[in-house]
N, C-alpha and C positions, 0 to 999 in steps of 0.2 A: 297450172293444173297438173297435177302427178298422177298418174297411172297407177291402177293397182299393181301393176307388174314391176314397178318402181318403188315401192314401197318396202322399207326396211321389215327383215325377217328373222324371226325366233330362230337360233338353230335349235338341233336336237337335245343340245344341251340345256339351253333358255339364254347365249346369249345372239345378240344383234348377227347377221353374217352381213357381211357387208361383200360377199363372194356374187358379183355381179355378172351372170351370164357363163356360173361354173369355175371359176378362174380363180385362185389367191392373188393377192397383191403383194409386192415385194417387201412393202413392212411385214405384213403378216409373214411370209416367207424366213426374214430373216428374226422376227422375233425372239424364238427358242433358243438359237446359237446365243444372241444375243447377251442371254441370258444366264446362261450356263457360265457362258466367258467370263460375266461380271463375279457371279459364283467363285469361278476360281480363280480368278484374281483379288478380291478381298480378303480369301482364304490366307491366300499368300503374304498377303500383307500385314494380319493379324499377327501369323504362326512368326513372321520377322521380328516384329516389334517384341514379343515374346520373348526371342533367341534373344536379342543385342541391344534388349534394353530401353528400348523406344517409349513413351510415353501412351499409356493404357488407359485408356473411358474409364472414369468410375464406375460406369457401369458393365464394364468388361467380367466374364466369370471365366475364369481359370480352370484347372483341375492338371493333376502331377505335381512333380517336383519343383520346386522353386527355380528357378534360373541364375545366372551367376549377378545378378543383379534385381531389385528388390525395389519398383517405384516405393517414395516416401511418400503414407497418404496424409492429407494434412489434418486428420482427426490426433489430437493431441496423445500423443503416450499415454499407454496403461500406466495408474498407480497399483501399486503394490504394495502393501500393508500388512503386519503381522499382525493376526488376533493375539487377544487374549488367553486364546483354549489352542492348549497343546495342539498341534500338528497342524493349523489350518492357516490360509491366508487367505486376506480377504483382497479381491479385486476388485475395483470399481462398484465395491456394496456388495459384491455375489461372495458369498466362502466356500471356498474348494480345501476339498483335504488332501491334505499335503504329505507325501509321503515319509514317517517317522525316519527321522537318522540316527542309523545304529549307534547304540552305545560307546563311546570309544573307552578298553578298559584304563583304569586309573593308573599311574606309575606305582611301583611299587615305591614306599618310601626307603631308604639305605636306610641300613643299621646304625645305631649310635651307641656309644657304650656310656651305660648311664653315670653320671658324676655329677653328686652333689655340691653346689657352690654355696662358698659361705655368704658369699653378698646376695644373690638371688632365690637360692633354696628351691631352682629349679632342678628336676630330676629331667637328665639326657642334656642337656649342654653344657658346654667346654666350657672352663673358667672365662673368662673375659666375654662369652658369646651374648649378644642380644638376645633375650625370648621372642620365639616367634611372635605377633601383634594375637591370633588368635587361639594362641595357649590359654585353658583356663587360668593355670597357675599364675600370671602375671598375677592376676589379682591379688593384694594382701589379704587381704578381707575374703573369709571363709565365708560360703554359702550356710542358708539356718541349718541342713543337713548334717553336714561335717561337723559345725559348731555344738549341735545336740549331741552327735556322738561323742564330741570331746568333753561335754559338760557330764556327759552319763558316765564317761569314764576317771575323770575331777571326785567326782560325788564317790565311786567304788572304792579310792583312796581316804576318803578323808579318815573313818579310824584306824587303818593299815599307817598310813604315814602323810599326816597331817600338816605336815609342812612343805612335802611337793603339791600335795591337792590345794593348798593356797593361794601357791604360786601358781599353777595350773587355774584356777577360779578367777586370779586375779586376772589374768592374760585376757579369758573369756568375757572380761566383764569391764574391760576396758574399751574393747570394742563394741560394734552395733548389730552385730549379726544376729545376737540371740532373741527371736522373738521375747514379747516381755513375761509372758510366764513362764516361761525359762531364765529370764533375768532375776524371777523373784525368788526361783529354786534357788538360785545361786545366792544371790543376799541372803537366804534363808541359810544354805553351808557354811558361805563366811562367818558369818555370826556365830554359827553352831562349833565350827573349828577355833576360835578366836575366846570360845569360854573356856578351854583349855589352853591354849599357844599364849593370851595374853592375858585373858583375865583372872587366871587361875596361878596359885604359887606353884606349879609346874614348871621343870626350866627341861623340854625337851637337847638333845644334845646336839642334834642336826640344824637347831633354828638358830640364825644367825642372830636375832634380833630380840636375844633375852639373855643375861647373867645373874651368876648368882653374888653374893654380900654380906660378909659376916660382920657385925656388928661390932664395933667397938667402942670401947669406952667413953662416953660424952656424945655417944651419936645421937640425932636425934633423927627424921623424918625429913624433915628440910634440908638437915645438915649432909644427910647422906644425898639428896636430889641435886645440892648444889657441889659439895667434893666431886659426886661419878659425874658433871655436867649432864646429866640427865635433861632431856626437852620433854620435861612434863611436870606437873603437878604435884608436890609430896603428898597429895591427900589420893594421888591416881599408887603409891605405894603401899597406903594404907589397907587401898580398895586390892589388889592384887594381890597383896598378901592376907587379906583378914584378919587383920589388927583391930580388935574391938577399941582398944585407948591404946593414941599416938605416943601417949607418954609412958608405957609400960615395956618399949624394949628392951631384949635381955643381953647382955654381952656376950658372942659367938651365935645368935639368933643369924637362921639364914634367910635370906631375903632373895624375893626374884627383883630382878632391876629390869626394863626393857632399855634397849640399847636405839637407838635412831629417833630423829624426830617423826613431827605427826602434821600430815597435813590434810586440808579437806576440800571434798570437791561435792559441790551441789549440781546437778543434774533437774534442769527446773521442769523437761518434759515428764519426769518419773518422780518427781517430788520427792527425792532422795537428795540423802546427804552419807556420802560413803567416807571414812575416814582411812588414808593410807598411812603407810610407815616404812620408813627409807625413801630413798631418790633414784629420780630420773627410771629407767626400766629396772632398775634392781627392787622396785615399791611392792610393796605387798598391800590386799586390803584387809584391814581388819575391823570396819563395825559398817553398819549400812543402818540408818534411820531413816523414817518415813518424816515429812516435814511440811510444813506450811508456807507460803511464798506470798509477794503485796498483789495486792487489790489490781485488777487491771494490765497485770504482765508489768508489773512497775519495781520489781525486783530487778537492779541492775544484771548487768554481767561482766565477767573479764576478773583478774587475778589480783586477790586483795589481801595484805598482812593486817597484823592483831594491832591496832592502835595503842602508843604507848600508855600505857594506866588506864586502861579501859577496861580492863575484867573487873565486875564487881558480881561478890551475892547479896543477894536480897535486896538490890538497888531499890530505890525510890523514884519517882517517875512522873511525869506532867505531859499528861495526852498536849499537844502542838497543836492542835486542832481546836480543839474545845477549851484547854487551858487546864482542867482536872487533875487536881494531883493527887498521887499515890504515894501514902509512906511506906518506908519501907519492910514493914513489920504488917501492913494492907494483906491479907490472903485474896483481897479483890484485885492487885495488883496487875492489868495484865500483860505484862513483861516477864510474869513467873521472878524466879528467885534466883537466875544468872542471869548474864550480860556480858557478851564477847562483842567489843567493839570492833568495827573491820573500816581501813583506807585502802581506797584504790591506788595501785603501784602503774596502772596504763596510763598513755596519756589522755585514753579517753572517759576515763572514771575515778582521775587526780582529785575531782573535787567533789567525790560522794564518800563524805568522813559519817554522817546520820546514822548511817545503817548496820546492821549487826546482828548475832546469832542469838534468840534466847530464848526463855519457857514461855507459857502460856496457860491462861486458865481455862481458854478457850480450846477444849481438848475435839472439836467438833470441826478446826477451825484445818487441823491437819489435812490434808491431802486436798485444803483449798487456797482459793487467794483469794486472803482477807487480811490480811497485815497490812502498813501502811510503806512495804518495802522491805520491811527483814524478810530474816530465817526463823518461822517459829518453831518449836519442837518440844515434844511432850517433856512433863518436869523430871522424871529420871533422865532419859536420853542426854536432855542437856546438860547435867550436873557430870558425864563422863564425858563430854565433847570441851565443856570449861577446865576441865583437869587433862585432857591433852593437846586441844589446839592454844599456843603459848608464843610470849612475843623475846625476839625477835623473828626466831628463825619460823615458824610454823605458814603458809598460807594456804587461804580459801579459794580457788576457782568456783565460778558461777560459770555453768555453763547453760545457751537456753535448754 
C-alpha cells in the first residue's frame, strides 16, 4: 500500500519531481553539466573533421569556405552540355545562361601585292602559290551573275566588232552557267553574227577563219573546194556567195572561202545542235539549230565521224520496223531530203553505224523525241549542216 505522501508529483513545470523530502538526487544534480560537456565536445569534434578532412554525415550542413580538402560525394558528376541557343548550357536538363565571350577581334590579313597567274588567273597570289581552298575564284565556272554580265557585254559587241563577240559568245556557251534563256539569247547572236562572218560574201579582215579567191580559168565550184582543201561542201560556196548557177563563174570573180573544218556537237538536254569551226579552244560557234532526238532517250551519246559514203540527198528509205518503203522523189519520205550518216569512234558506241543526222517531214516532231534514234531537223537547217559536216575530218559529239 502507498501513501499519499509517497506518491509521484507534478512539478510546477508538469513534470514528475522525484525530489523526495526536499532534496535533489545526485543524477539530477549532475544532469546539466553533464550536458553542456557532451555539447562541447561534439562541437569539437565536428569543427575537426571540417579542418582535416575527416569524413562528414551526408547529412552534415556546412556554411563558409571550403576547406583544403573536399569529401567526394558518391552522387555521380554533373554533365555539362552545350545547347543549341547561343550563350546557354544545359545541366542535368536545367539551362543556365552563360555568360557571352567577348569577341576576339580578327587578325588583320598582311598585304599581298596582286599578280595575275597565267595557270590559275588568280588575282593576289604568287606564281607557283596554291589558291586558298575557300577563294571563290578557284572555281572555273562563273556564277549565272557574272556569266549574264559577260553575255550582256558579248551582245554590246556584236555590230562594233563581230568577231571578238563570237569568240566571247563562244566561251559563254560552252559552259553551263548560263541559265537557258540566256543560252537562247546567245544561239540567237551566234546566229545573227554568223549571217555576216560566214554566211554572207563578206570577208571581214580580223577573222581568222574566211579568205578571199579569185577565179581562174577552168575553175569550177568543186574544183575550187578541192585545190583550197576546203572541209565543206562546194554547194556551202555557192550558198555564201550567192551564185544563182554554179556553172556561170566569171574569171577574176571573188569569192569568200571559209578556212577550218566544221564540227558538231548535239546538246540532247537543249535539243540543240550548235555547229563549231576550228579546233580544240581556238573553236568558234557558228549556227545553233533546234532539233529532234529518238523515242525514249534512245539517242546514243559519245563522239562520232561522218561514215564513209553516207551523205546522200533525197535518199530513199524502208521504215525497219514496219518494212514501208520510201522512194526517193516520196515528199512523204520521213527522212526529209538529206542523210549524214554517223559511226561511233568510242569504244562504247563502236557498233552504233544506224544512226545519223537528217530532215523530216514531221516539223512538230522538233523539240521532241520521236525518232527511232537520230538527229531530226527541220528541211532547211539540214541542207546547211550536209554542206558542212564532211568526212573524214568533221565529228559529231552527242552530248546528254
Amino acid at each position: 500500500m502507498v501513501l499519499a505522501s509517497q506518491s509521484p508529483r507534478l512539478s510546477p513545470r508538469g513534470r514528475f519531481n522525484t525530489n523526495v523530502g526536499g532534496r535533489r538526487s545526485l543524477v539530477q544534480r549532475l544532469a546539466v553539466p553533464v550536458a553542456v560537456l557532451a555539447v562541447i565536445v561534439g562541437g569539437v569534434w565536428v569543427v575537426s573533421a571540417w579542418l582535416w578532412g575527416g569524413d562528414v554525415p551526408a547529412d552534415a550542413v556546412r556554411s563558409g569556405p571550403v576547406g583544403p580538402k573536399e569529401t567526394q560525394s558518391e552522387k555521380p558528376p554533373t554533365e555539362v552540355v552545350v545547347s543549341d541557343k547561343p550563350g546557354e548550357v544545359v545541366v542535368i536538363g536545367e539551362v543556365v545562361q552563360a555568360a557571352p565571350e567577348t569577341p576576339k577581334p580578327a587578325p588583320e590579313p598582311a598585304a599581298a601585292t596582286p599578280v595575275q597567274t597565267p595557270s590559275s588567273g588568280i588575282i593576289g597570289a604568287a606564281p607557283g602559290d596554291a589558291a586558298p581552298p575557300s577563294a571563290a575564284s578557284t572555281s572555273p565556272i562563273p556564277d549565272a551573275g557574272s556569266s549574264r554580265a559577260a553575255l550582256d557585254a558579248a551582245l554590246a559587241q556584236v555590230d562594233a566588232d563581230p568577231v571578238r563577240a563570237r569568240v566571247a559568245l563562244t566561251r559563254l556557251l560552252e559552259g553551263s552557267a548560263l541559265p537557258t534563256v540566256d543560252r537562247l539569247r546567245g544561239y540567237d547572236a551566234v546566229n545573227k553574227i554568223n549571217a555576216v562572218l560566214l554566211f554572207s560574201n563578206r570577208t571581214l579582215g580580223n577573222d581568222p577563219y574566211s579568205a578571199t579567191y579569185k577565179v581562174q580559168p577552168g575553175d569550177s565550184l568543186a574544183k575550187i573546194a578541192k585545190s583550197e582543201n576546203l572541209d565543206c561542201d562546194w554547194r556551202f560556196l555557192q550558198r555564201v556567195n550567192g551564185i544563182a548557177n554554179p556553172n556561170g563563174l566569171r574569171v577574176g570573180q571573188s569569192l569568200k572561202l571559209p578556212k577550218g573544218s566544221f564540227h558538231g556537237e548535239v546538246r540532247k538536254a537543249e535539243y540543240r545542235l550548235n555547229i563549231f569551226m576550228g579546233e580544240g579552244a581556238d573553236r568558234v560557234m557558228v549556227a545553233s539549230y533546234p532539233i529532234g532526238l529518238g523515242e525514249l532517250n534512245s539517242t546514243p551519246t559519245g563522239a562520232f565521224a561522218v561514215r564513209p559514203k553516207s551523205k546522200l540527198i533525197d535518199p530513199e528509205w524502208r521504215n525497219p520496223r514496219t518494212g514501208e518503203y520510201f522512194a526517193s522523189n516520196d515528199p512523204k519520205n520521213p527522212i526529209g531530203e538529206r542523210w549524214i550518216g554517223l559511226k561511233g569512234i568510242e569504244p562504247h558506241n563502236k557498233s552504233f553505224e544506224g544512226y545519223g543526222i537528217h530532215g523530216t517531214v514531221d516539223l512538230d516532231s522538233i523539240g521532241q523525241q520521236r525518232s527511232m534514234g537520230c538527229v531530226r531537223m527541220r528541211p532547211g537547217d539540214v541542207e546547211v549542216v550536209y554542206e558542212l559536216i564532211t568526212e573524214p575530218r568533221s565529228t559529231v559529239t552527242i552530248a546528254p
